[in-house]
C-alpha positions in Angstrom: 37.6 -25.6 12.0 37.0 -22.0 11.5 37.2 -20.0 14.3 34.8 -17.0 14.5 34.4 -14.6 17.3 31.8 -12.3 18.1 33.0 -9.0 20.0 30.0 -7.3 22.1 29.3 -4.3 23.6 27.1 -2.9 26.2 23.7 -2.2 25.6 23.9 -5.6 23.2 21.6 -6.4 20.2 20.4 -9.9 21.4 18.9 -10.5 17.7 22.2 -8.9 15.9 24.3 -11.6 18.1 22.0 -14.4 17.3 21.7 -13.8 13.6 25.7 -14.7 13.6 25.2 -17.6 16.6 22.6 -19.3 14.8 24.7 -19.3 11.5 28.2 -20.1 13.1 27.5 -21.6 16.1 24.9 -24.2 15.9 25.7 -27.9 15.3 23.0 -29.5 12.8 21.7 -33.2 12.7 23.1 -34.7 9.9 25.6 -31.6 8.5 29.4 -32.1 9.3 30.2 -29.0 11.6 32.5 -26.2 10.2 32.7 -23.6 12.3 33.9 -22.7 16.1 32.1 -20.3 17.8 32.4 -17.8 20.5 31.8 -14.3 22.1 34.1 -12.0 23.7 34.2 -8.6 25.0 36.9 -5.6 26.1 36.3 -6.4 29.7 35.1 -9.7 30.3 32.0 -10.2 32.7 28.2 -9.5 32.9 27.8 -7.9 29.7 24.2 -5.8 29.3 21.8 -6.3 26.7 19.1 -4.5 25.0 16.7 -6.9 26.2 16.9 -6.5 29.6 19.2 -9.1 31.6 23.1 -9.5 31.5 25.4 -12.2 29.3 28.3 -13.4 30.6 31.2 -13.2 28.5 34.5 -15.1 29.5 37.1 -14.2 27.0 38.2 -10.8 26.6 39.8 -9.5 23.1 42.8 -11.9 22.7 39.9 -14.1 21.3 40.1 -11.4 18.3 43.8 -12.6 18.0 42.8 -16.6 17.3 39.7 -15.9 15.3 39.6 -16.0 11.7 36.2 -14.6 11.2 35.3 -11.5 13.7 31.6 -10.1 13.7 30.8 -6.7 15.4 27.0 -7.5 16.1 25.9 -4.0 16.5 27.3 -1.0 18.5 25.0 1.4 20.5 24.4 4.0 20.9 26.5 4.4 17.9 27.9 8.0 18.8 30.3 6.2 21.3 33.6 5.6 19.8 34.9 2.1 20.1 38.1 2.6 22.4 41.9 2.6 21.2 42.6 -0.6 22.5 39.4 -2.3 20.7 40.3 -0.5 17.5 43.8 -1.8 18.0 42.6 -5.7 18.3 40.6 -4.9 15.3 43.1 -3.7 13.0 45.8 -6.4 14.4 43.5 -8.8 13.3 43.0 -7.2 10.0 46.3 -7.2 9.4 46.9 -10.9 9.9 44.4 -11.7 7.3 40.8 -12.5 9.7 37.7 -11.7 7.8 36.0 -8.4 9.3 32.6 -8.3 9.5 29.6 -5.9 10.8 25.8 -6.4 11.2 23.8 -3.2 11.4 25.4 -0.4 13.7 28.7 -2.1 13.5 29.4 -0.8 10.2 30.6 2.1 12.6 33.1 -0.2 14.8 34.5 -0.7 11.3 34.7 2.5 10.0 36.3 4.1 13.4 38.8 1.6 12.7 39.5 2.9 9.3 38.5 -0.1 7.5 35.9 0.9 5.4 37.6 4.1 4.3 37.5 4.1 0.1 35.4 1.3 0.6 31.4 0.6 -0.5 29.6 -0.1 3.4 26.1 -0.6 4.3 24.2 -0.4 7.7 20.8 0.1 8.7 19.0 2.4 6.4 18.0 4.6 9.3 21.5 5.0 10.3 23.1 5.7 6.8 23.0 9.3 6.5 24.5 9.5 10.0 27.4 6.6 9.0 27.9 9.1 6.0 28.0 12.6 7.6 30.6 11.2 10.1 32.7 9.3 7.9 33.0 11.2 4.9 35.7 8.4 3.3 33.2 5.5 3.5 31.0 5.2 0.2 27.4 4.3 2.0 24.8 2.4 0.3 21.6 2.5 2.3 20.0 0.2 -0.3 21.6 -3.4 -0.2 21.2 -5.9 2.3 25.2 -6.6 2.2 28.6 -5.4 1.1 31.1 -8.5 1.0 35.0 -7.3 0.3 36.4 -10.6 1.1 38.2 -8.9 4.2 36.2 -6.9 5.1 31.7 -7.3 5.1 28.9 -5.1 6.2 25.5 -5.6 6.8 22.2 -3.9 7.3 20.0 -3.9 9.6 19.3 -6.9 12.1 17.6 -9.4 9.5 20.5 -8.8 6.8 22.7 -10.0 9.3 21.3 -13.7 8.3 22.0 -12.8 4.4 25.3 -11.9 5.3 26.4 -14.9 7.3 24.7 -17.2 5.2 25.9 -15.6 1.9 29.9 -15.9 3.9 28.7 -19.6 5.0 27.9 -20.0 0.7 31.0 -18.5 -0.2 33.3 -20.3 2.7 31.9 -24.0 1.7 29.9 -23.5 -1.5 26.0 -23.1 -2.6 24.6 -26.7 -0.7 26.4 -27.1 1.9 24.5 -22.9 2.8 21.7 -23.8 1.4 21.4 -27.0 3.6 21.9 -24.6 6.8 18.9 -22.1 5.6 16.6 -24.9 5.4 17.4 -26.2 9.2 16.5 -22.2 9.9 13.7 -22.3 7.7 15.3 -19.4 6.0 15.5 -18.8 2.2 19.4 -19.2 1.0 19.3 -15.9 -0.5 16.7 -12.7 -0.5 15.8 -11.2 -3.5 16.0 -6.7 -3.6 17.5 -4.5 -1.0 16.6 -3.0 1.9 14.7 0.1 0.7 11.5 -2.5 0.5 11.4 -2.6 4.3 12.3 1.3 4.6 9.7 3.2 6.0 9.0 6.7 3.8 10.7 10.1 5.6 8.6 11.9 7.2 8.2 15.8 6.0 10.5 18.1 8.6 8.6 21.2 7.4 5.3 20.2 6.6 3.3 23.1 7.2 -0.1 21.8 6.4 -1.1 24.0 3.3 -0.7 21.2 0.7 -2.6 19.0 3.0 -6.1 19.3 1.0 -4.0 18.2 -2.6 -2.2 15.7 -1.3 -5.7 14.4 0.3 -7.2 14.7 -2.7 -4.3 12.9 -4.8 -3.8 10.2 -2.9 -7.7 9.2 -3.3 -7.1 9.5 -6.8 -4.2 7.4 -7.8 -5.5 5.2 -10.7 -6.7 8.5 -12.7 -4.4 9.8 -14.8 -3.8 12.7 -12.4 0.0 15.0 -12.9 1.8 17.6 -11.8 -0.8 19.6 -14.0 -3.8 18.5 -12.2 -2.2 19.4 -8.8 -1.6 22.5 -9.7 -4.6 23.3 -10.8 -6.2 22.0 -7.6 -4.1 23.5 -5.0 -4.8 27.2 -7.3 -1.2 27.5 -8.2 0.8 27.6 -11.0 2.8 24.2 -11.2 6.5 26.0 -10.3 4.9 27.5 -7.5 3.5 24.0 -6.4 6.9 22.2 -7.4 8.7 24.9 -4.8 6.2 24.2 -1.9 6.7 20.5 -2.5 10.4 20.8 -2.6 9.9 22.9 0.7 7.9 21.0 2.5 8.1 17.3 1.2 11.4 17.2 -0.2 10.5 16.0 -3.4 8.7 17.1 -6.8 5.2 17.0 -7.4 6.1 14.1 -9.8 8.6 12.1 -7.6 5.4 12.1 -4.9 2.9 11.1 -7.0 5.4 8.2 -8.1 6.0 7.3 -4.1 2.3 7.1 -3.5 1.6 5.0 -6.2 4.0 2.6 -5.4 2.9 2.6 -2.2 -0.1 1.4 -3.0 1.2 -0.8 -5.3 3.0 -2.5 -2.7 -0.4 -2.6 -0.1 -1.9 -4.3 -3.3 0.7 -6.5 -3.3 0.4 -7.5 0.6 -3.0 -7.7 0.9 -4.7 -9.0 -2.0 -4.4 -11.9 -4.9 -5.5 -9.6 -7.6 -3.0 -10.3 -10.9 -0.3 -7.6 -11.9 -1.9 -5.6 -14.4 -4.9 -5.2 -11.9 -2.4 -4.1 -9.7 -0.8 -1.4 -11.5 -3.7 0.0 -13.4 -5.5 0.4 -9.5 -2.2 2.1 -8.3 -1.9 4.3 -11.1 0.9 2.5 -12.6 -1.0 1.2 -16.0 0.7 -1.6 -16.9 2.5 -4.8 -15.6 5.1 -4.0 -17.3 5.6 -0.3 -15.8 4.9 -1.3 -12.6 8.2 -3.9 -12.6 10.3 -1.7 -14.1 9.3 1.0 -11.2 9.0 -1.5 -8.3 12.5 -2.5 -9.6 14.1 0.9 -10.0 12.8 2.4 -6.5 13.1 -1.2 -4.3 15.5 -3.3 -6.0 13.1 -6.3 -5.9 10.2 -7.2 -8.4 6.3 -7.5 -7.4 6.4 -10.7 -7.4 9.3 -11.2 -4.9 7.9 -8.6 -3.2 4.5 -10.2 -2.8 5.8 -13.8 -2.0 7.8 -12.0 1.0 5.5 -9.4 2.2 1.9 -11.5 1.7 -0.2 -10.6 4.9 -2.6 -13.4 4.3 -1.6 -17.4 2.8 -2.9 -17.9 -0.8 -5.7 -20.0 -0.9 -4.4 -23.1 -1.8 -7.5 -23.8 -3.8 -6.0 -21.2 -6.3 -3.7 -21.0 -8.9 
């Protein structure tokens, strides 16, 4: 049996806890049970959640000593260091071979115990610029739902805790036996794409409000064949001047904007309507099938057509094709 152990933390993620519970430590009708489950904590006792009431954990961190699986299931607020005696069990049970493993905000329990450093990580794309700035020797990709080492595995936010577990599940006992446990959880085995298709845009920090009528009038004109040219030419500028008060303001070229907003509206095509691909792309801009996969690929990992089955808003009609 393989032991895993979950180590929380007050304020706990209820949902990053359950994503490894329901994986590990549920026993299925009719699947031979392979894994031992339990939860510990520094100081055992009423441990506070996010969502409002208290768990109560029994075992403090010599479970960290018998596991061979340990999952950090989150860590807020993420600016408070794990203590020396925590980053102690963790490393211990490094050393004697137990699989490490984060899901979201974790990633940082790891990386303060030096156990990401030189290493590719993920966490929560709204936390990886922050996981990066304070640990300069941790290679963070914001993109991907996962980052499996064998020893050592991160995860992104909440949801890609599930990929992980299940993709460790796959890799512990093999492609059915995983596949058998996503079906019980109505769960696919394995998502298609990264995490930058859930990622909400950046907001401008220095929006000022004078490109306001071009971007306006752009983004009501997506499938023309409107440029960099065109914008300048509407905002009464000359295109370097209008490249330097996008860079300013936005962060981005004229061109990498235009690109954004059209595959934004590529991707509310996508969500919201049946229409085929080509109609898609020529309505976003994006002229062709073809383009628009090779775009969708290169900004979100994941093609339309994943995209669509995962994102629809509304069921097909079955009546269709």
């Amino acid at each position: 049996m393989h032991r895993v152990a979950a180590l929380v933390h007050a304020p706990q993620s209820t949902f990053e806890l359950a994503c490894a519970a329901e994986v590990f430590g549920i026993e299925r009708p009719g699947l031979t049970t392979r894994y031992a489950f339990g939860v510990c904590a520094e100081r055992p006792g009423p441990v506070a959640t996010r969502a409002g009431y208290d768990m109560l954990v029994t075992e403090g961190l010599d479970a960290l000593d018998r596991a061979d699986t340990v999952v950090v299931p989150g860590w807020t607020p993420t600016r408070e260091a794990p203590s020396p005696t925590v980053v102690a069990a963790l490393r211990r049970a490094h050393s004697r071979g137990a699989r490490l493993i984060s899901i979201c905000s974790g990633a940082f329990v790891l990386a303060h115990a030096g156990l990401l450093d030189g290493r590719r990580a993920t966490t929560h794309w709204a936390l990886a610029d922050e996981l990066a700035a304070r640990f300069p020797a941790v290679q963070v990709d914001p993109d991907v739902l996962y980052v499996d080492h064998g020893d050592v595995a991160t995860s992104a936010g909440s949801g890609a805790g599930v990929d992980l577990c299940l993709h460790l599940v796959r890799a512990d006992h093999g492609a059915g036996y995983a596949a058998r446990v996503a079906r019980n959880m109505v769960m696919p085995p394995h998502r298609e794409g990264g995490q930058l298709q859930y990622a909400t845009p950046a907001h401008p920090t220095q929006f000022d409000g004078s490109l306001a009528p071009v971007l306006e009038w752009a983004a009501g004109r997506l499938n023309e064949p409107v440029g960099v040219d065109e914008l300048a030419a509407r905002a009464g500028v000359s295109a370097r001047t209008l490249a330097r008060r996008f860079t300013d303001q936005l962060g981005v070229s004229p061109g990498q904007w235009l690109l954004a907003q059209r595959i934004g509206s590529a991707r509310e095509l996508l969500e919201t309507t049946d229409l085929p691909l080509d109609a898609v792309a020529r309505r976003s801009g994006l002229s062709s099938a073809t383009n628009l996969r090779r775009r969708f690929l290169r900004a979100l990992g994941t093609t339309p057509g994943a995209y669509r089955r995962a994102f629809r808003a509304t069921p097909r009609d079955p009546r269709r094709p």
